[in-house]
C-alpha positions in Angstrom: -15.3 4.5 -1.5 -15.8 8.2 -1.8 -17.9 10.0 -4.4 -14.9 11.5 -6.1 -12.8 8.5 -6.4 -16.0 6.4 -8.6 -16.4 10.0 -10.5 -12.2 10.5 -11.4 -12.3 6.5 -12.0 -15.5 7.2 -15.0 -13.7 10.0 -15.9 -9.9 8.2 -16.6 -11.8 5.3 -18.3 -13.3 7.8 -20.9 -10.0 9.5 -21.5 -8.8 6.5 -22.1 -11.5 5.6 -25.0 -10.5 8.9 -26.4 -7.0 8.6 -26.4 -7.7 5.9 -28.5 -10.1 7.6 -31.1 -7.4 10.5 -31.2 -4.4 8.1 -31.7 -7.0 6.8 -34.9 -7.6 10.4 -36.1 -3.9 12.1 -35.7 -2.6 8.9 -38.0 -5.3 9.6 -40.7 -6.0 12.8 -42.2 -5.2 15.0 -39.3 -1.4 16.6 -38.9 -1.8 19.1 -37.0 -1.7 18.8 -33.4 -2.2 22.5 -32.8 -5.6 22.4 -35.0 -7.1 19.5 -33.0 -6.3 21.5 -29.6 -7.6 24.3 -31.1 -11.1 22.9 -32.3 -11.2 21.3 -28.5 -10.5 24.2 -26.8 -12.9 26.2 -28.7 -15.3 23.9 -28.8 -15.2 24.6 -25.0 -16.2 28.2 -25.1 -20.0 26.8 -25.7 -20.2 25.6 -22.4 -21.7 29.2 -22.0 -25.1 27.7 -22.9 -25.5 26.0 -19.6 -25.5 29.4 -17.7 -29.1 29.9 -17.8 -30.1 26.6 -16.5 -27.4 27.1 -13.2 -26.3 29.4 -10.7 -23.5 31.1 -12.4 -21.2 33.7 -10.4 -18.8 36.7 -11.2 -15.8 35.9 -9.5 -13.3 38.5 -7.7 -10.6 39.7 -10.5 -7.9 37.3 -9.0 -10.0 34.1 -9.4 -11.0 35.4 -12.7 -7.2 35.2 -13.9 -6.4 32.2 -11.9 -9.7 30.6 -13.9 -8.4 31.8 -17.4 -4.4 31.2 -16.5 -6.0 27.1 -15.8 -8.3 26.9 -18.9 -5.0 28.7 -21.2 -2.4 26.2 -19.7 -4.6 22.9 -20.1 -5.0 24.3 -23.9 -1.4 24.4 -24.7 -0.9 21.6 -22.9 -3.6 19.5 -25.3 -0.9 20.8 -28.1 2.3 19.5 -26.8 0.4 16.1 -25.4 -1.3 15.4 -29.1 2.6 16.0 -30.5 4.1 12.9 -28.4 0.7 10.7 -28.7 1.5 10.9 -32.9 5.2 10.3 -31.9 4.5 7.6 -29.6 2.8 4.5 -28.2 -0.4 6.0 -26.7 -0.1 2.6 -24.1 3.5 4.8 -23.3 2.8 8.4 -23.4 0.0 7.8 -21.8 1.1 6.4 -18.8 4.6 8.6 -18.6 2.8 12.0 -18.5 0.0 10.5 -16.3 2.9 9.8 -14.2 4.6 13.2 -14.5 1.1 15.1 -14.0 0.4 14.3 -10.5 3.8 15.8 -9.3 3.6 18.5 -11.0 -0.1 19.0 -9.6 1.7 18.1 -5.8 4.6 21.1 -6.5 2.3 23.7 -8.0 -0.4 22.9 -5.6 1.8 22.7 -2.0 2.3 26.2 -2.3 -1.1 27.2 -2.7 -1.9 25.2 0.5 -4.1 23.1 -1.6 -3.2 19.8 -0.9 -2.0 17.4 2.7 -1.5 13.8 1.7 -2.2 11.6 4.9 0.2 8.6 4.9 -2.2 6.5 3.9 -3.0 9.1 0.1 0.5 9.5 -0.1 1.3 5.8 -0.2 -1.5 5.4 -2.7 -0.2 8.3 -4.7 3.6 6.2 -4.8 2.1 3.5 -6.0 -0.1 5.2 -8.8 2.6 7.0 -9.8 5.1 4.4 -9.9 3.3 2.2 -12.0 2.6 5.1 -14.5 6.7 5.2 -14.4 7.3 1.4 -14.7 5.3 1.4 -18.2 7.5 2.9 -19.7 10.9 3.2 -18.2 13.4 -0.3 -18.8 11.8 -0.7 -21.9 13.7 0.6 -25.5 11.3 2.5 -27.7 13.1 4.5 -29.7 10.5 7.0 -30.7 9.0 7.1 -27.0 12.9 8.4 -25.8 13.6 10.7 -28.4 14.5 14.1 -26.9 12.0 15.9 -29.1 9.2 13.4 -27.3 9.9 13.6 -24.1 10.3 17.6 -23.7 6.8 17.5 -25.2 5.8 14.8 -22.9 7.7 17.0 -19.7 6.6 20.2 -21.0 2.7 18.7 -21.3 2.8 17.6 -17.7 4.0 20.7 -16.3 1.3 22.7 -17.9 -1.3 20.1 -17.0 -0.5 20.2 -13.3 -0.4 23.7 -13.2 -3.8 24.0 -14.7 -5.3 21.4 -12.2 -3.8 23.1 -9.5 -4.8 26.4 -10.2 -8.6 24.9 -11.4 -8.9 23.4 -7.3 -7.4 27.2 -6.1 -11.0 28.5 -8.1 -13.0 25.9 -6.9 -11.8 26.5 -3.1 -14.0 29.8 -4.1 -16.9 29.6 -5.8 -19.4 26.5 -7.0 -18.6 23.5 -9.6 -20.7 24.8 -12.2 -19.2 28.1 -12.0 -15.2 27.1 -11.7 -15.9 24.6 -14.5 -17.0 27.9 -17.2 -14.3 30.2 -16.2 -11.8 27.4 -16.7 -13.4 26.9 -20.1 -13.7 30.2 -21.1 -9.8 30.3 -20.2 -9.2 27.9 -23.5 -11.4 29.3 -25.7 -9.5 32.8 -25.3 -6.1 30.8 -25.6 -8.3 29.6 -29.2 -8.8 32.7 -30.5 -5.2 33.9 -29.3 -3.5 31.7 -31.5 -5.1 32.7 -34.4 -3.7 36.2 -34.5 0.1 34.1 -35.6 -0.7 33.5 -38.9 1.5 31.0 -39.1 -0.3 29.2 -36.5 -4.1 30.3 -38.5 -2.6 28.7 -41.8 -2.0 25.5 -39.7 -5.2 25.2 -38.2 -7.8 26.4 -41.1 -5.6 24.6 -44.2 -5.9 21.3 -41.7 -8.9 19.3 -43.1 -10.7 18.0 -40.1 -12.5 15.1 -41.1 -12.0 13.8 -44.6 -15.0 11.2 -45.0 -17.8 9.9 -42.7 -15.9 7.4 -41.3 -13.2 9.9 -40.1 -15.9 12.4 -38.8 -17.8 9.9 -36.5 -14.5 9.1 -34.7 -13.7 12.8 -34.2 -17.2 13.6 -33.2 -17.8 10.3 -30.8 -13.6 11.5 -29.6 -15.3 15.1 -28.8 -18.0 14.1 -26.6 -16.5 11.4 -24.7 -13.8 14.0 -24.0 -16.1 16.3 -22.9 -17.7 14.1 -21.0 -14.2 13.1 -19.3 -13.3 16.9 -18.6 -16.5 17.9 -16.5 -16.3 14.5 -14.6 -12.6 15.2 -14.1 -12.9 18.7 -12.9 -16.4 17.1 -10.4 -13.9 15.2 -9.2 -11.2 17.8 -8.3 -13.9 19.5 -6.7 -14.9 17.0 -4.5 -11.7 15.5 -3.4 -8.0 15.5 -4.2 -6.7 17.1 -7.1 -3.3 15.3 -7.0 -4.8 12.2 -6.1 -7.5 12.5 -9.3 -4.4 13.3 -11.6 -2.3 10.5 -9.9 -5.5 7.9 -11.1 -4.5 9.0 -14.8 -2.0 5.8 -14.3 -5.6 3.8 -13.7 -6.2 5.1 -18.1 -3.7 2.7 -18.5 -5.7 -0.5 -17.4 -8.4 0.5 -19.9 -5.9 1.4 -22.6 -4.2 -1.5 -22.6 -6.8 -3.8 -23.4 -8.3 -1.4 -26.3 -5.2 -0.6 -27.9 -3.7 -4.2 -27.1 -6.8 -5.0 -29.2 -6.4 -2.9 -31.8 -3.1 -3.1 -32.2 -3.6 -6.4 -34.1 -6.6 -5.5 -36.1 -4.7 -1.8 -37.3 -1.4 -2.2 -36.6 -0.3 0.7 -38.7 -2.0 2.7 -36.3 -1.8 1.4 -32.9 1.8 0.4 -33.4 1.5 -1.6 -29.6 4.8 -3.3 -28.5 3.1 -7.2 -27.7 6.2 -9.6 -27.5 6.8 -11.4 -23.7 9.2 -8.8 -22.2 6.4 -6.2 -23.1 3.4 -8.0 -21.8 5.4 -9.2 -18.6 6.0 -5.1 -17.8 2.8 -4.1 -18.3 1.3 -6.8 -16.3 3.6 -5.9 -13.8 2.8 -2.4 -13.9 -1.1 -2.5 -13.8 -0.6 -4.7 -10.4 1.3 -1.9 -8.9 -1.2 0.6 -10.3 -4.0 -2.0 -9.1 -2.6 -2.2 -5.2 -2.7 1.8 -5.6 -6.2 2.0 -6.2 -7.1 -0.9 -3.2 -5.1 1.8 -1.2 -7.3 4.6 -2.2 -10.5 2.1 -2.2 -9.8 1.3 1.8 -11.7 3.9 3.7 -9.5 5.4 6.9 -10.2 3.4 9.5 -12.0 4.6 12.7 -9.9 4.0 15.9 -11.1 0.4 17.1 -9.9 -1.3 20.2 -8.2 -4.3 20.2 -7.9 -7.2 22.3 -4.6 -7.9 23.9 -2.6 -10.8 24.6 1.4 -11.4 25.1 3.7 -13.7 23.7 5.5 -15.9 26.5 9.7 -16.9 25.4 10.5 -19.6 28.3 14.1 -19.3 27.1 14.6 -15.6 27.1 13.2 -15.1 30.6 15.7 -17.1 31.6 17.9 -14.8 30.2 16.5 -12.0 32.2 16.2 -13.8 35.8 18.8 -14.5 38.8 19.6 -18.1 38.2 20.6 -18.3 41.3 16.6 -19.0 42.4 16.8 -22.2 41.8 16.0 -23.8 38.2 12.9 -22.8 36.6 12.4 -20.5 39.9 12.6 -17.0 38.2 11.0 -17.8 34.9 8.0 -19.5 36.5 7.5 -16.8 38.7 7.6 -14.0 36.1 4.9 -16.6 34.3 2.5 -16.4 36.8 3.2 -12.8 37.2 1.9 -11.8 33.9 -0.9 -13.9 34.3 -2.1 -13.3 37.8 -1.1 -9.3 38.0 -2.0 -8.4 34.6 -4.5 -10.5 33.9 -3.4 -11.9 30.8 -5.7 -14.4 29.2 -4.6 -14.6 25.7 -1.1 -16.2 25.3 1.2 -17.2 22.2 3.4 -19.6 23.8 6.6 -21.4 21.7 6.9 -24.9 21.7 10.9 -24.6 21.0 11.9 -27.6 19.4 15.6 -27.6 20.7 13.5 -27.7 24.3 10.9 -30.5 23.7 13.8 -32.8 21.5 16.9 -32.0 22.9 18.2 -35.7 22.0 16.7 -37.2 18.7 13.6 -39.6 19.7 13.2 -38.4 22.8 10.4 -35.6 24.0 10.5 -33.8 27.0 7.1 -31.4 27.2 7.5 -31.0 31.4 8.0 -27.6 31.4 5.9 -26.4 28.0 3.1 -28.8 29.9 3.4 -26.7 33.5 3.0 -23.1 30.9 -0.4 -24.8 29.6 -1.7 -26.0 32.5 -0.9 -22.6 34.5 -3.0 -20.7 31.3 -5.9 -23.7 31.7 -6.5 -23.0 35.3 -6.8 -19.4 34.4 -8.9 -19.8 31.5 -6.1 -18.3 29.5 -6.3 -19.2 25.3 -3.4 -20.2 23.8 -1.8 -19.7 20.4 0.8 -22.0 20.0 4.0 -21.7 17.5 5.5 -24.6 16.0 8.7 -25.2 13.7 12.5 -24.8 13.1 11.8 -20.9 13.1 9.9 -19.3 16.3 10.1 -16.0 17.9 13.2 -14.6 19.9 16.9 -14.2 18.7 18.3 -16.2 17.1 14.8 -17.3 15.3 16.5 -20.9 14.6 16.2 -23.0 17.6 17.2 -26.3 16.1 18.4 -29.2 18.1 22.3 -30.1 18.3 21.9 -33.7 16.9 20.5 -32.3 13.8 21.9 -33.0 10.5 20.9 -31.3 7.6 20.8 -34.6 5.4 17.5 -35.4 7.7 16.2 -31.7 8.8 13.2 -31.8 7.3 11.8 -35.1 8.5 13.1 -34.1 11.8 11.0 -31.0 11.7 7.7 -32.5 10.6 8.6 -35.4 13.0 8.5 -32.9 16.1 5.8 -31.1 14.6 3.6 -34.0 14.4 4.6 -35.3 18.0 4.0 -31.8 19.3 0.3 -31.5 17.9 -0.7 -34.9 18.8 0.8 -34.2 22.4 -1.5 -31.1 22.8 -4.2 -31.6 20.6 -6.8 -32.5 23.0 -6.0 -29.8 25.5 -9.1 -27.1 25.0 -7.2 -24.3 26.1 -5.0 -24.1 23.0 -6.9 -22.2 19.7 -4.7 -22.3 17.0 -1.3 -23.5 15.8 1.4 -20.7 14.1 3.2 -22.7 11.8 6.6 -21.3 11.6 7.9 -17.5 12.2 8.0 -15.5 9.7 9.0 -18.2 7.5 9.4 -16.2 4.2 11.3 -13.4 5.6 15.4 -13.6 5.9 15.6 -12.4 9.3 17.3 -14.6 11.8 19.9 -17.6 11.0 17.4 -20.1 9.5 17.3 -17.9 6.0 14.3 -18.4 3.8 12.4 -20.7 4.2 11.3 -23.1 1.0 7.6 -22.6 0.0 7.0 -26.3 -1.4 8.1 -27.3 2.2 6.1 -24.9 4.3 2.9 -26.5 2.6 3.7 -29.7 3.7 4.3 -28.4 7.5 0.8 -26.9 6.6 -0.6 -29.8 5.1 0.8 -32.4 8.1 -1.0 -29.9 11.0 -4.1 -29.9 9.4 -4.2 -34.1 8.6 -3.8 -33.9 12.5 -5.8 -31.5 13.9 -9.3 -29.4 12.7 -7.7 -26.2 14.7 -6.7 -23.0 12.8 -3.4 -23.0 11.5 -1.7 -19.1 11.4 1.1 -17.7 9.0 2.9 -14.4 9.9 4.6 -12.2 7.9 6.7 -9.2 8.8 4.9 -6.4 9.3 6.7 -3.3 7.6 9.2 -5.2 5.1 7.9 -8.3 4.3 6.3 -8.9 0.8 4.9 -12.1 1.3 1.7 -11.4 2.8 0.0 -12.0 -0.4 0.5 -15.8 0.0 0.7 -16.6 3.4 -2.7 -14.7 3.5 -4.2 -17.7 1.8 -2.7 -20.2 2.4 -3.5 -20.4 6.4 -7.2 -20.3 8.3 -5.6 -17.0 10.1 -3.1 -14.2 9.0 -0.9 -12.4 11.0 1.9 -9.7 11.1 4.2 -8.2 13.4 4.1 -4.4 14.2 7.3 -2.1 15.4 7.6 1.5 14.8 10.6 2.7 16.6 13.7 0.5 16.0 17.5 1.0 16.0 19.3 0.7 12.9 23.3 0.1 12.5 23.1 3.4 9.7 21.0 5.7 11.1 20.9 4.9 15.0 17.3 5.0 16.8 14.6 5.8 14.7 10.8 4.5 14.0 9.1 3.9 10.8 7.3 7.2 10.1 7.5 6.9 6.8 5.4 3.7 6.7 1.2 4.1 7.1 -1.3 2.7 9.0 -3.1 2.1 5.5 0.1 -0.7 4.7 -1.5 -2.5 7.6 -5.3 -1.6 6.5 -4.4 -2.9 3.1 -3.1 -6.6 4.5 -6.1 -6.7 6.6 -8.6 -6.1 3.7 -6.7 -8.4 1.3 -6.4 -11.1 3.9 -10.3 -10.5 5.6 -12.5 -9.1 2.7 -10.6 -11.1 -0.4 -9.7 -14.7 1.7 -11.9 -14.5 4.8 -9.4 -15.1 6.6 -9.1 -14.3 10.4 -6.7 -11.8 11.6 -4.3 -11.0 14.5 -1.2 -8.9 15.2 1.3 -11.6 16.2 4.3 -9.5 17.4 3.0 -5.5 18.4 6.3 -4.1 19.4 6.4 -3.1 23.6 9.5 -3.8 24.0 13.2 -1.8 22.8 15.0 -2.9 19.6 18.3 -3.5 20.9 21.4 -4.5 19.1 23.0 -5.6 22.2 21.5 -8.0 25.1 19.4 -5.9 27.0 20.6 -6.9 30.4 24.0 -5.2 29.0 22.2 -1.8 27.7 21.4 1.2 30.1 17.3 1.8 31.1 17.9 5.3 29.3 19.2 3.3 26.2 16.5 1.0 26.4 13.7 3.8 26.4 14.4 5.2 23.5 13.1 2.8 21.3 9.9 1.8 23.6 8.6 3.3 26.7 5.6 4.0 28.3 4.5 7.1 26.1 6.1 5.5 23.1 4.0 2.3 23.7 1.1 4.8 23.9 1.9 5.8 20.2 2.3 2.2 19.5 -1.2 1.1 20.6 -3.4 4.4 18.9 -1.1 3.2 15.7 -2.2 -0.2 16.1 -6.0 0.9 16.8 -6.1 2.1 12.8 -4.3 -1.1 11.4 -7.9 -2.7 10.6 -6.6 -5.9 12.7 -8.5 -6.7 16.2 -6.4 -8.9 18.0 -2.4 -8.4 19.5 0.1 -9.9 21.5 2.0 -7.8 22.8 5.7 -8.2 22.6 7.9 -7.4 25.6 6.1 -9.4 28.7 9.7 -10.3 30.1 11.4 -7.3 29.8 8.4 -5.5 31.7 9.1 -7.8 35.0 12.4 -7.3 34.6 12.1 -3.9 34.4 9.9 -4.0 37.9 11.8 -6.7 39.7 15.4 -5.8 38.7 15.6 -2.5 38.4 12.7 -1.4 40.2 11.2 0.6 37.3 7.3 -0.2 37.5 6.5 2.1 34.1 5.9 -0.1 32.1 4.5 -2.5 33.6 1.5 -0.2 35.2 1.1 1.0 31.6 0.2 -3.0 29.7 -1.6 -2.8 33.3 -3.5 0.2 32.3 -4.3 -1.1 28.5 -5.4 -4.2 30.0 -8.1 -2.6 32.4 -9.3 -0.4 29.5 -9.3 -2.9 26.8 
């Protein structure tokens, strides 16, 4: 991880220590909000004592304001946050204008030219931000939603992300050490500026600021841990992002909630902590969301890394694509040995489709799944093979007529088991896929039922010591999490430019590599598990057959240069294995329609890879 990310993560845990204290002080015998921020931000001022010891610089007159305008703001801000912490849960208002800070930090800072999220921040900054927001929204507190509370909350947030924004802008110019005193000095003229309102000077001098010992340890211990938690804060603005820094305010909330879930039942009249099940069930919720945010920021950008290739074989739809009058088995055999022989294929994911090798209950006809192996043996070829009710190609169900539903599931792990003793002494094949995509609704087999995916996962291995792989879909599918540990290998599909019914041809630019680099780590570093890419799209997403769609319809969804994006996307993924997704519709590109593109292109990766 990056120096600033451990130094903002120390920093958030120790303003979470002192949100605490000051939730303890403001319910005791201080009242005034604007007296605490005062004493803080004039307590900053002595930071002028370290200027001897470091290289302190005079800035140019516009950094000099921009310095003071950031130290000013985060002072008033201090005063309108400490008015909703007394109003409030601090496990709420926390969170909420942790939340808010960060996009005020992103709007005040974009046009400053401060800040460009990759996709891979950005997504971390969504989920950090979100699960600030989920704390507290779909929740009743009546004294968190009152509109007094949350235009201090709104109005807090604003003048914290302008300050942070405008505190980077300084930094951009001159040295930590420096940056951080001008800041300072920026508050402690906005402390002496609000004494010349008497109003405001009878508030903050008729205050009493500690009232016994007890009192003064908290406010002292509150002090240093929050000075402590500025100048590591602002060290970590200068060293990385400042709206990523502020969008880790969400990570406060980990800590806070386990101190002032804590407290909350040794002083409840203080820490007034909402603990029934609907409460504990959202913030549980909430500090996974904020937890996947921070595994997103944790994953390091991943240097481009080649892969190695293979291609998923579908018997049945290069039948589709070839001139049946060439006899049976004719065309598809001979684009078989095509891929093999020309492009030199030697990893294959071959489909055992059940409706092939049962067609009649009882009876098991392997001849032409046996010719595919033997073809790949002679060629030294490896094979992954996929077994079950749901394997690739449209319509993802490929379940025998004689089926009834009454007995569908010891039909399944019927053929499943004949299938895996039929091949399991043949060296060529690696691993078994169990199933496609069986937790995602795609297809006409629906979802399919975890307790009995276990037992089709459970029946291959009581057969056979070979890995067993579960896929997921790559850019929608949520299941990952489980299917990562529950096989020996995980794997995911991979498309970027599809065509949608809505919005026509478009690609998934909205979706990061750093999605894919966070599966990978989860499934790898957490499970040690191996990987693969079971599906990387090089072939169009069509809503129509693609014999019936026109080559220029057809290209724009995948192509040769588009395929080219496709593979440098699939370089940063953090996976190092792919089959690639399209072998039939590349010889039928070259032998139909005489269009060789694409074909020389897998040619090309091939060579190279």
């Amino acid at each position: 991880m990056p120096l600033w990310l451990y130094v903002a993560l120390i920093a958030h845990f120790l303003y979470a220590l002192v949100f605490v204290f000051d939730k303890y002080i403001l319910s005791k015998p201080i009242k005034s909000s604007l007296s605490y921020a005062f004493y803080t931000s004039f307590a900053g001022g002595f930071i002028a004592i370290i200027i001897p010891f470091f290289e302190f610089r005079i800035l140019d007159f516009a950094n000099i304001f921009y310095a003071l305008a950031a130290g000013a703001a985060f002072s008033w801000a201090l005063v309108l946050f400490y008015r909703t912490l007394q109003i409030s849960e601090a496990s709420r208002s926390v969170p909420f204008v942790g939340a808010l800070v960060p996009i005020a930090t992103l709007i005040f800072s974009f046009p400053l030219g401060l800040e460009k999220l990759t996709g891979q921040h950005f997504l971390a900054f969504l989920f950090l931000v979100g699960g600030g927001f989920f704390i507290v929204f779909g929740y009743k507190n009546d004294h968190f939603w009152s509109r007094r509370n949350i235009l201090y909350a709104v109005s807090a947030a604003v003048l914290f992300g302008f300050s942070f924004a405008l505190t980077k802008l300084v930094f951009e110019h001159t040295n930590f050490v420096s940056g951080l005193i001008w800041t300072r000095f920026g508050g402690f003229l906005f402390s002496v500026l609000i004494l010349i309102k008497r109003k405001w000077r009878e508030d903050i001098f008729e205050t009493t600021l500690v009232s016994n010992e007890k009192t003064a340890a908290w406010f002292f211990s509150s002090k240093i841990l929050g000075a402590t938690a500025v100048v590591l804060q602002n060290y970590g603005i200068f060293l990385g992002s400042v709206v990523l820094v502020n969008a880790m305010q969400s990570t406060q909330y980990l800590f806070l909630l386990l101190l002032a879930g804590f407290l909350s039942m040794k002083l409840p009249k203080t820490f007034k902590e909402s603990l029934d099940k609907a409460a504990i069930a959202q913030k549980i919720v909430a500090i996974i969301i904020i937890g996947v945010g921070l595994a997103i920021l944790a994953i390091p950008p991943a240097d481009p890394k080649k892969l190695e290739y293979g291609v998923t074989f579908s018997q049945k739809f290069s039948e589709e694509l070839t001139d049946p009058d060439e006899g049976v088995g004719a065309g598809w055999r001979k684009m078989y040995t095509d891929i093999l022989d020309d492009l030199k294929i030697r990893k294959l994911r071959l489909i055992a489709y059940w409706d092939r090798v049962e067609p009649k209950e009882g009876e098991f006809d392997f001849k032409d799944l046996d010719w595919q192996v033997a073809e790949a043996e002679k060629r030294n070829a490896k094979i992954l093979l996929v077994i079950g009710r749901k394997t690739p190609r449209w319509p993802e169900c490929h379940v025998p007529n004689w089926v009834q539903d009454e007995n569908m599931n010891n039909s399944i792990l019927k053929y499943i088991k004949t299938t895996i003793e039929h091949y399991k002494n043949n060296s060529a094949i690696y691993a078994w896929q169990i199933e496609n995509e069986p937790l995602f609704p795609f297809g006409e087999c629906g979802i399919f039922p975890i307790k009995f995916l276990r037992k089709e996962v459970a029946l291959a291995r009581s057969l056979d010591a070979r890995p067993i792989v579960l896929t997921d879909a790559g850019e929608l599918g949520f299941a990952w999490p489980f299917l990562a540990t529950r096989g020996d290998v995980f794997g995911t599909t991979l498309y970027r430019y599809v065509h949608n019914r809505v919005l026509g041809d478009t690609n998934y630019w909205f979706i990061p590599s750093a999605l894919f680099r966070v599966k990978a780590w989860w499934a790898k570093s957490v499970w040690n598990k191996d990987l693969l890419i079971n599906e990387l799209q090089a072939e169009p997403w069509m809503t129509v057959p693609l014999s019936e769609a026109s080559i220029e319809e057809q290209y724009k969804t995948m192509s040769p240069e588009k395929l080219r994006k496709v593979i440098k996307y699939a370089e940063i993924s953090g996976f190092s294995k792919a089959y690639l997704w399209g072998a039939e519709w590349w010889w039928w590109l070259k032998n139909e329609k005489g269009d060789n593109a694409m074909w020389e292109e897998v040619r090309q990766l091939m060579t190279n890879s």
